[in-house]
LUMFI-285113 format. One record per residue: x, y, z of N, C-alpha, C in turn; residue number from 1. Coordinates in steps of 0.02 Angstrom, whole numbers. Example, Ala and Ser with C-alpha at 12.3 -4.5 7.8 and 13.67 -1.06 7.14 Angstrom:
2
+--------+--------+--------+--------+--------+--------+--------+--------+--------+-----+
:   n_xx :   n_yy :   n_zz :  ca_xx :  ca_yy :  ca_zz :   c_xx :   c_yy :   c_zz : num :
+--------+--------+--------+--------+--------+--------+--------+--------+--------+-----+
:    660 :   -284 :    390 :    615 :   -225 :    390 :    660 :   -165 :    390 :   1 :
:    642 :   -112 :    354 :    684 :    -53 :    357 :    645 :      2 :    394 :   2 :
+--------+--------+--------+--------+--------+--------+--------+--------+--------+-----+
***
This chain:
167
+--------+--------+--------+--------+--------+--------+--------+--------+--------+-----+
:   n_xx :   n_yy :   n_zz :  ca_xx :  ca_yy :  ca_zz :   c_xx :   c_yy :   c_zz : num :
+--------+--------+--------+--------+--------+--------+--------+--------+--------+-----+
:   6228 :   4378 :   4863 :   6207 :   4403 :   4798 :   6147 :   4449 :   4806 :   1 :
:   6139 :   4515 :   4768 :   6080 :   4552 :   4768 :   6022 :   4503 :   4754 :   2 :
:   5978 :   4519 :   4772 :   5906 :   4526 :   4771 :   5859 :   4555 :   4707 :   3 :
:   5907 :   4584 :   4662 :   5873 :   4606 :   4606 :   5915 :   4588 :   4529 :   4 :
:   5883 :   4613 :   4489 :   5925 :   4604 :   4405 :   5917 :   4509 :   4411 :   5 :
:   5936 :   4526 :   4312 :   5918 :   4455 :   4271 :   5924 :   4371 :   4327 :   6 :
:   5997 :   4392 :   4354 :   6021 :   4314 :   4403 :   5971 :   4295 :   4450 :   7 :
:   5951 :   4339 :   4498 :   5913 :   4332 :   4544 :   5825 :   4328 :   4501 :   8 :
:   5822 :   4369 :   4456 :   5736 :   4339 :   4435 :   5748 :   4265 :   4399 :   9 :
:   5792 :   4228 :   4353 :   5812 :   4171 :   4339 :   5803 :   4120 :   4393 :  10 :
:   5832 :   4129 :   4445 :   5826 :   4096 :   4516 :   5767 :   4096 :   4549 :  11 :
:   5732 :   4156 :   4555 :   5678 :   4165 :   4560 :   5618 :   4103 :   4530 :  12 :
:   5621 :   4116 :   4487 :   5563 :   4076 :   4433 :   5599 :   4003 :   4447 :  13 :
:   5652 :   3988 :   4444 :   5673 :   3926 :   4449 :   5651 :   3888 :   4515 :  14 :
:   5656 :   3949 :   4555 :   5624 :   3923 :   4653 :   5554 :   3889 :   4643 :  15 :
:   5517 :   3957 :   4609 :   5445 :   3947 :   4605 :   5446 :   3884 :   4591 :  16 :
:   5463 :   3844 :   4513 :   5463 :   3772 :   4481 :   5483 :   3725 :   4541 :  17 :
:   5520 :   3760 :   4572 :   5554 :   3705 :   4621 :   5497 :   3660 :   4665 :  18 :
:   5474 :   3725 :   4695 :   5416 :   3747 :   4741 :   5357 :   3696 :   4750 :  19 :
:   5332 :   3731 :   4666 :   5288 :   3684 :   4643 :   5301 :   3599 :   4637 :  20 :
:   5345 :   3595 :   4595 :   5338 :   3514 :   4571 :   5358 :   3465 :   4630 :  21 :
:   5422 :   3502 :   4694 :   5404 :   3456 :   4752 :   5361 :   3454 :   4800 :  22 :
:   5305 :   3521 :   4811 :   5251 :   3506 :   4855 :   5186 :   3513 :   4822 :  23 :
:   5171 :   3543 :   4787 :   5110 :   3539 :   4751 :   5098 :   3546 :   4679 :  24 :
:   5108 :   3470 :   4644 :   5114 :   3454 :   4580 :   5067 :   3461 :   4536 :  25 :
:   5024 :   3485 :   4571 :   4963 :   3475 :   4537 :   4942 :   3553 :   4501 :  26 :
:   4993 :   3607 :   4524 :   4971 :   3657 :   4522 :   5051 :   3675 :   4477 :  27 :
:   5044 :   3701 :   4400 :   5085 :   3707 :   4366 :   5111 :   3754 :   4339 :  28 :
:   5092 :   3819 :   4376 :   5106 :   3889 :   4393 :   5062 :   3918 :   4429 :  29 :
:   5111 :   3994 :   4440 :   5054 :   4052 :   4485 :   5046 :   4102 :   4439 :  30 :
:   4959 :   4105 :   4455 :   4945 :   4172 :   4440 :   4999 :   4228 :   4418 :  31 :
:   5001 :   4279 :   4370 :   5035 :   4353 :   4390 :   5046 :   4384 :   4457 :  32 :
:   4961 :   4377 :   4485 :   4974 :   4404 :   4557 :   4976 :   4375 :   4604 :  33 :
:   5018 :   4317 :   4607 :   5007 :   4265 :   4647 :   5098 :   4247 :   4664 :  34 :
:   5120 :   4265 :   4585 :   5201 :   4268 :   4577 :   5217 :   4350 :   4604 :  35 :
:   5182 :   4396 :   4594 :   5215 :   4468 :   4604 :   5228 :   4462 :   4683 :  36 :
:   5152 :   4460 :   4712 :   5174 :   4459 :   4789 :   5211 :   4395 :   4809 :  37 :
:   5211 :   4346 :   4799 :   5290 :   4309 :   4820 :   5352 :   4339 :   4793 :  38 :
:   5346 :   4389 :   4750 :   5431 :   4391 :   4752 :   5419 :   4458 :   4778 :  39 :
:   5402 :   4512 :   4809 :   5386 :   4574 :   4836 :   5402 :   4529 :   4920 :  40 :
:   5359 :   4472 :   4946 :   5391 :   4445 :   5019 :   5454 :   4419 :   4995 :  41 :
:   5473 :   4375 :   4953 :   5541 :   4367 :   4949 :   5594 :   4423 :   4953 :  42 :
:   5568 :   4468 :   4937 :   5612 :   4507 :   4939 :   5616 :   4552 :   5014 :  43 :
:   5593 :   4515 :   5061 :   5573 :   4559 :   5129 :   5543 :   4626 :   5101 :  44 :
:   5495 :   4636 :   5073 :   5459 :   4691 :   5057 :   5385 :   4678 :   5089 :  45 :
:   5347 :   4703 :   5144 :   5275 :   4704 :   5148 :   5243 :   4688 :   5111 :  46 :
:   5185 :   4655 :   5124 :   5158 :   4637 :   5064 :   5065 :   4617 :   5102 :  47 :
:   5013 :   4653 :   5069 :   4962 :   4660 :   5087 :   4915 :   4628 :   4996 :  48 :
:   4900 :   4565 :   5034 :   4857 :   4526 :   4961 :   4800 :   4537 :   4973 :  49 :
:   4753 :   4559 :   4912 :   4688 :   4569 :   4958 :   4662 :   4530 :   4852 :  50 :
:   4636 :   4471 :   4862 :   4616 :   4423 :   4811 :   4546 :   4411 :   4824 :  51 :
:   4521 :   4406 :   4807 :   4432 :   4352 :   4802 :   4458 :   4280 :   4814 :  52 :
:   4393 :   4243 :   4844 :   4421 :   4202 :   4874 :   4426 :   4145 :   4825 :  53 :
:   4477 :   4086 :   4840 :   4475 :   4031 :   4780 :   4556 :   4074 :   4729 :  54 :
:   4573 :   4126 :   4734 :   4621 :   4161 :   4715 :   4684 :   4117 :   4723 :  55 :
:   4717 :   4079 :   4784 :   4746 :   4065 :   4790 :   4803 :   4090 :   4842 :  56 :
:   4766 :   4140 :   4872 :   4831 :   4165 :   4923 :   4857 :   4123 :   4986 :  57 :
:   4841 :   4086 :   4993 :   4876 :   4028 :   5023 :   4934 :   4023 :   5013 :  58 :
:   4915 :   3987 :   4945 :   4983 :   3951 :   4916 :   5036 :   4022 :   4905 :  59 :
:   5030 :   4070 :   4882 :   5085 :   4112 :   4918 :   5131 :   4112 :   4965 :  60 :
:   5089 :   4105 :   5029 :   5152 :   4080 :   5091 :   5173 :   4008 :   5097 :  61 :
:   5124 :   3969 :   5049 :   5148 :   3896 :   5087 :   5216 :   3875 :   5038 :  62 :
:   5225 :   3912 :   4981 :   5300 :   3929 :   4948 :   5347 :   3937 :   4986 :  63 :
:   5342 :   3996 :   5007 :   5389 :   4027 :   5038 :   5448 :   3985 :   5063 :  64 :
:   5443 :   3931 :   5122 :   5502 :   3900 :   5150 :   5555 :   3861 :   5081 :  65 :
:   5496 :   3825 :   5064 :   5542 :   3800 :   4988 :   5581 :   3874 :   4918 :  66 :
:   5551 :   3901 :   4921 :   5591 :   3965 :   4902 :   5665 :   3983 :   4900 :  67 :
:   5638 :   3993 :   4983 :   5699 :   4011 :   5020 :   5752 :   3955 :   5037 :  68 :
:   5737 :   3912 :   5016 :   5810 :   3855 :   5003 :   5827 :   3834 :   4941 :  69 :
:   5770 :   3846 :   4890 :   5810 :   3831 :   4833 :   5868 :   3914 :   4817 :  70 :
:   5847 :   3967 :   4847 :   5886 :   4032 :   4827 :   5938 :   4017 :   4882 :  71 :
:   5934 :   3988 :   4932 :   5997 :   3984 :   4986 :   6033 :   3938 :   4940 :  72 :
:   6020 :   3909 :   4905 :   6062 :   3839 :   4887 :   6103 :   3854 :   4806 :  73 :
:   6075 :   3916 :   4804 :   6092 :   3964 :   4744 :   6140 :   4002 :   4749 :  74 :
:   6156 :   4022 :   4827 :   6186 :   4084 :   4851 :   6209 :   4116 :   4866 :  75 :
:   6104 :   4154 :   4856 :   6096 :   4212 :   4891 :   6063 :   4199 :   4980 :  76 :
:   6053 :   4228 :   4989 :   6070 :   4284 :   5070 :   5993 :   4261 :   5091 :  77 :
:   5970 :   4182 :   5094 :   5886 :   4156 :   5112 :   5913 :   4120 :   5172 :  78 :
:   5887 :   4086 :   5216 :   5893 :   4034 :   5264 :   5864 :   3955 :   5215 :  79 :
:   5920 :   3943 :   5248 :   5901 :   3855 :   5211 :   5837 :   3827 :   5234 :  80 :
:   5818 :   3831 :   5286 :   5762 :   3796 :   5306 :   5719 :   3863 :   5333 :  81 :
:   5695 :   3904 :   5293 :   5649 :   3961 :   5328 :   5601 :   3933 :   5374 :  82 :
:   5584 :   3982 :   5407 :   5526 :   3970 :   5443 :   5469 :   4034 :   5440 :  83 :
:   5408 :   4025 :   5426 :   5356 :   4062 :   5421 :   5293 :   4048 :   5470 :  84 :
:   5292 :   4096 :   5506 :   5235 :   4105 :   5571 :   5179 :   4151 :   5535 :  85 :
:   5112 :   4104 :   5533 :   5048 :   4132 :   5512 :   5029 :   4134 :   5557 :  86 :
:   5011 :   4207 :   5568 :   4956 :   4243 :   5629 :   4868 :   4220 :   5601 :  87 :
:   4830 :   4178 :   5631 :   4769 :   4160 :   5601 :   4705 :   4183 :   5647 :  88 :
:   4659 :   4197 :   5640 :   4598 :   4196 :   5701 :   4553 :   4125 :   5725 :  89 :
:   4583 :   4104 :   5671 :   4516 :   4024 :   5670 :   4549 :   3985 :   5674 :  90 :
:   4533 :   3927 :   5758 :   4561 :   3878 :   5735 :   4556 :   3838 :   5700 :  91 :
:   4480 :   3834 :   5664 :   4453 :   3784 :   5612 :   4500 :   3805 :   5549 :  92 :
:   4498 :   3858 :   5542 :   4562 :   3876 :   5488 :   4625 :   3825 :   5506 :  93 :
:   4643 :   3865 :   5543 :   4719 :   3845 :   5524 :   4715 :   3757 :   5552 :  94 :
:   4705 :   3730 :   5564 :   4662 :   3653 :   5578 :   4660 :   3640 :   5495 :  95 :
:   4623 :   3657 :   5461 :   4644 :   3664 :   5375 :   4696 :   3669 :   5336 :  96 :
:   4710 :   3719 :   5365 :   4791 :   3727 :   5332 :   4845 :   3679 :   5353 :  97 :
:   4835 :   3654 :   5399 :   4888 :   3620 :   5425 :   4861 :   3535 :   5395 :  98 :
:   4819 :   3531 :   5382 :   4794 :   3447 :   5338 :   4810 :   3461 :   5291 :  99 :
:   4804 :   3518 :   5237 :   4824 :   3522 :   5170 :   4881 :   3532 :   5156 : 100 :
:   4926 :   3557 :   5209 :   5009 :   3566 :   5203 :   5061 :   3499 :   5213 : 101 :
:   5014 :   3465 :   5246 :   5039 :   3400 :   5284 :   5020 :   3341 :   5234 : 102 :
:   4964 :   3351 :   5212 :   4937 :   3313 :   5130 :   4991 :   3316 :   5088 : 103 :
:   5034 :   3376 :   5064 :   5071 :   3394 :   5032 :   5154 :   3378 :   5040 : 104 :
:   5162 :   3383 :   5119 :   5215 :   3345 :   5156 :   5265 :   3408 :   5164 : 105 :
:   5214 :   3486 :   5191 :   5254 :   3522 :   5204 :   5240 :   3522 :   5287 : 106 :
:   5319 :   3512 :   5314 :   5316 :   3529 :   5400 :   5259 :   3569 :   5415 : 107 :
:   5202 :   3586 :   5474 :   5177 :   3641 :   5479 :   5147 :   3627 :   5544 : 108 :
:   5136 :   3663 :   5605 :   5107 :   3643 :   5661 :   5056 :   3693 :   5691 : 109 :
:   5018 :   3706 :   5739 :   4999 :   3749 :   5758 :   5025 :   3742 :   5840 : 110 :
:   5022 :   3819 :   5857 :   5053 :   3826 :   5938 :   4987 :   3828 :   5959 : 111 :
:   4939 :   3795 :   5958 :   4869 :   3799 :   6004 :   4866 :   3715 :   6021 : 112 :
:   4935 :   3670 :   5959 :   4908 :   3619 :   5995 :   4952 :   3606 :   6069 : 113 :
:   4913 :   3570 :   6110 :   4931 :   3561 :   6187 :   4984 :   3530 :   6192 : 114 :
:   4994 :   3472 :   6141 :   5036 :   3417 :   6164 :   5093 :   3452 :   6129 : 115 :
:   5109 :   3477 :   6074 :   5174 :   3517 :   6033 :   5234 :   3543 :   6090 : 116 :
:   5280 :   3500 :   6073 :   5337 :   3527 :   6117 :   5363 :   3562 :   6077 : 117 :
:   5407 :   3625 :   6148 :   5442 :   3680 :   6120 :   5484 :   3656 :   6083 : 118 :
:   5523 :   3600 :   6082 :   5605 :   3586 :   6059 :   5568 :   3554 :   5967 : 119 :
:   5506 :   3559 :   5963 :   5488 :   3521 :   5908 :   5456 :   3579 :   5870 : 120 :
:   5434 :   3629 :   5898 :   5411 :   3700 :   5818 :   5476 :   3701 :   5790 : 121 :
:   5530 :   3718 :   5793 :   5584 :   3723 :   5753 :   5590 :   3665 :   5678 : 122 :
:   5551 :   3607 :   5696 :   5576 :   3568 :   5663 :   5501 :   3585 :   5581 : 123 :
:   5478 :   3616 :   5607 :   5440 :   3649 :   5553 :   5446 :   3697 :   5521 : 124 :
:   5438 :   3718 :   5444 :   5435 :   3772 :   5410 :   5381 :   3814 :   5413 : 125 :
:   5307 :   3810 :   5417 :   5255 :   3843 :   5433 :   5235 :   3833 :   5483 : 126 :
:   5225 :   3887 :   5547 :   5225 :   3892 :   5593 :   5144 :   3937 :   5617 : 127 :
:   5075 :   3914 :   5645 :   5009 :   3954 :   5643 :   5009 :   3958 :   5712 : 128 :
:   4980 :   4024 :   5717 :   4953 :   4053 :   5786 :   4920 :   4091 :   5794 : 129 :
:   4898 :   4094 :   5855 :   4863 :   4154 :   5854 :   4897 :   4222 :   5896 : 130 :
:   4855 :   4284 :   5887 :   4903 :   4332 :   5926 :   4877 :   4306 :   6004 : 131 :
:   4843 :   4290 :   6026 :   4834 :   4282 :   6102 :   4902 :   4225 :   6122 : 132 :
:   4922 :   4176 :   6065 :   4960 :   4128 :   6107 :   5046 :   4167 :   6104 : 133 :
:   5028 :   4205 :   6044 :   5110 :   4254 :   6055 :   5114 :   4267 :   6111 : 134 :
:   5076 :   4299 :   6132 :   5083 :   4369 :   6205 :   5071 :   4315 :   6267 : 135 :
:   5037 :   4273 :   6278 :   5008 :   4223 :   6329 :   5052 :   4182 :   6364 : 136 :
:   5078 :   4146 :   6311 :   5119 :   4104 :   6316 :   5196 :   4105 :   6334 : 137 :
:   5215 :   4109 :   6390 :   5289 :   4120 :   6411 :   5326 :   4050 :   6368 : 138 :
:   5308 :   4013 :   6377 :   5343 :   3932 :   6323 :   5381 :   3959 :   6258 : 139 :
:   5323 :   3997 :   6200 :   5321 :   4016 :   6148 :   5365 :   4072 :   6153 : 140 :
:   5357 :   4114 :   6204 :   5396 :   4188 :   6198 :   5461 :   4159 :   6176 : 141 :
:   5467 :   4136 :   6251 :   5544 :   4076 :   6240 :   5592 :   4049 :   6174 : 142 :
:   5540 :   4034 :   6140 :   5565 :   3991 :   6069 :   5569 :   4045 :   6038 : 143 :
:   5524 :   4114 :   6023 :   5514 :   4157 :   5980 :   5600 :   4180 :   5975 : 144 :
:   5621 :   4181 :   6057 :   5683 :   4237 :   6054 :   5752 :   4214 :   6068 : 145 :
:   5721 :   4123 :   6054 :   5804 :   4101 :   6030 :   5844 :   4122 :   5979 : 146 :
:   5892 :   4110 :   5979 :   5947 :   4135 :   5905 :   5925 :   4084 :   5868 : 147 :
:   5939 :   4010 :   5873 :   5920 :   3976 :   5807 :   5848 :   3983 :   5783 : 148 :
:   5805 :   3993 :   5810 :   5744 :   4019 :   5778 :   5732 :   4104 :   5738 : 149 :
:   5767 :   4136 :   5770 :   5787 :   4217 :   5720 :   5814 :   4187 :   5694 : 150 :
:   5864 :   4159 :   5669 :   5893 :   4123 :   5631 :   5857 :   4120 :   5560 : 151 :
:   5802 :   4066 :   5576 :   5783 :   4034 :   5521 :   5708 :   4074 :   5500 : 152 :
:   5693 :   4128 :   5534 :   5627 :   4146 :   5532 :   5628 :   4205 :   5476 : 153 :
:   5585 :   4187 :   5435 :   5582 :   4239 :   5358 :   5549 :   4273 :   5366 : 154 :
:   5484 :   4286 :   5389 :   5436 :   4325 :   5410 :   5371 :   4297 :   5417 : 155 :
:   5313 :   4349 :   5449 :   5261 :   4331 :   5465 :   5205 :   4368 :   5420 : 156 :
:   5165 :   4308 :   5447 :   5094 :   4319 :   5397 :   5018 :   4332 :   5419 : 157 :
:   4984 :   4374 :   5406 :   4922 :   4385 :   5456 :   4876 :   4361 :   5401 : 158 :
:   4852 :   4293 :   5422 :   4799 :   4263 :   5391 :   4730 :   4302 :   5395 : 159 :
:   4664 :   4323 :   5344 :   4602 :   4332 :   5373 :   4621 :   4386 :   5419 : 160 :
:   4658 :   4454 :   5373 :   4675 :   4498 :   5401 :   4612 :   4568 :   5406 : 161 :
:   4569 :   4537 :   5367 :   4491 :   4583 :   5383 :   4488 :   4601 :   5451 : 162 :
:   4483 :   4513 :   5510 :   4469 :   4522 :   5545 :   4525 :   4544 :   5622 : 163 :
:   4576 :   4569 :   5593 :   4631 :   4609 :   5635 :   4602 :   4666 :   5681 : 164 :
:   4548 :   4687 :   5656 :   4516 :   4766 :   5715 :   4472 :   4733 :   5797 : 165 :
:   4450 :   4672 :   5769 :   4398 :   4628 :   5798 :   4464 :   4619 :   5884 : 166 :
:   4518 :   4583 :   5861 :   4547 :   4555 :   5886 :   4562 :   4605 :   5954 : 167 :
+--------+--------+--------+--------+--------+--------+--------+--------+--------+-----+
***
């Protein structure tokens, strides 16, 4: 099914509800611009958020996997179990993100931790790294360029993208 017109924004908004009330109940809509750029990445369209902080752009991507299965389960043309790889600089960050996603009881791991087996990132929907462990890591390359992982992979996200020149 397209990607655009009345069916697909119906579905749309219905994902979002979805979204919300099974991982974070507490939060009983998004922003305008919080909904525009999730459905601009839903729609594989680029998407550059630039919010004040406390905005909420987080929760933007941490949607995403649930999204993309309530519209697969609708469907349209999503992966049932997406997967989303956040490019981050900090590990104290994403060390954060991954307690508050896991608080919530969304899959999420980071590839910096040591003990994380390859055969076990798959089994997560949010996926954090950094660019050094992309390129570094022959393990990771590995997993990056299986088929069942293209498979399920929706796209990527550059967390604390200020500091992208640094890197």
């Amino acid at each position: 099914m397209a990607v655009e017109g009345p069916e697909f924004e119906r579905a749309f908004r219905g994902a979002i509800q979805y979204a919300l009330n099974s991982e974070l109940s507490e939060i009983l809509e998004l922003r305008p611009v919080q909904e525009e750029a999730l459905l601009h990445f839903i729609k594989r369209e680029d998407v550059f958020a630039v919010l004040p902080t406390g905005c909420g752009k987080s929760l933007i991507f941490q949607l995403v996997p649930k999204v993309c299965s309530y519209l697969h389960h609708r469907g349209f043309s999503y992966p049932k179990a997406a997967i989303l790889v956040i490019i981050c600089p900090l590990n104290a960050l994403i060390d954060s993100h991954i307690l508050e996603l896991k608080e919530h009881g969304i899959p999420a791991c980071s590839l910096a931790d040591d003990d994380l087996p390859e055969d076990d990132v798959a089994s997560h929907s949010i996926i954090f790294t950094s660019p050094e462990l992309i390129v570094r890591e022959e393990k990771w390359r590995k997993v990056w360029q299986s088929k069942s992982f293209e498979d399920r992979l929706f796209g990527l996200v550059t967390d604390e993208a200020h500091v992208v020149p640094k890197w």
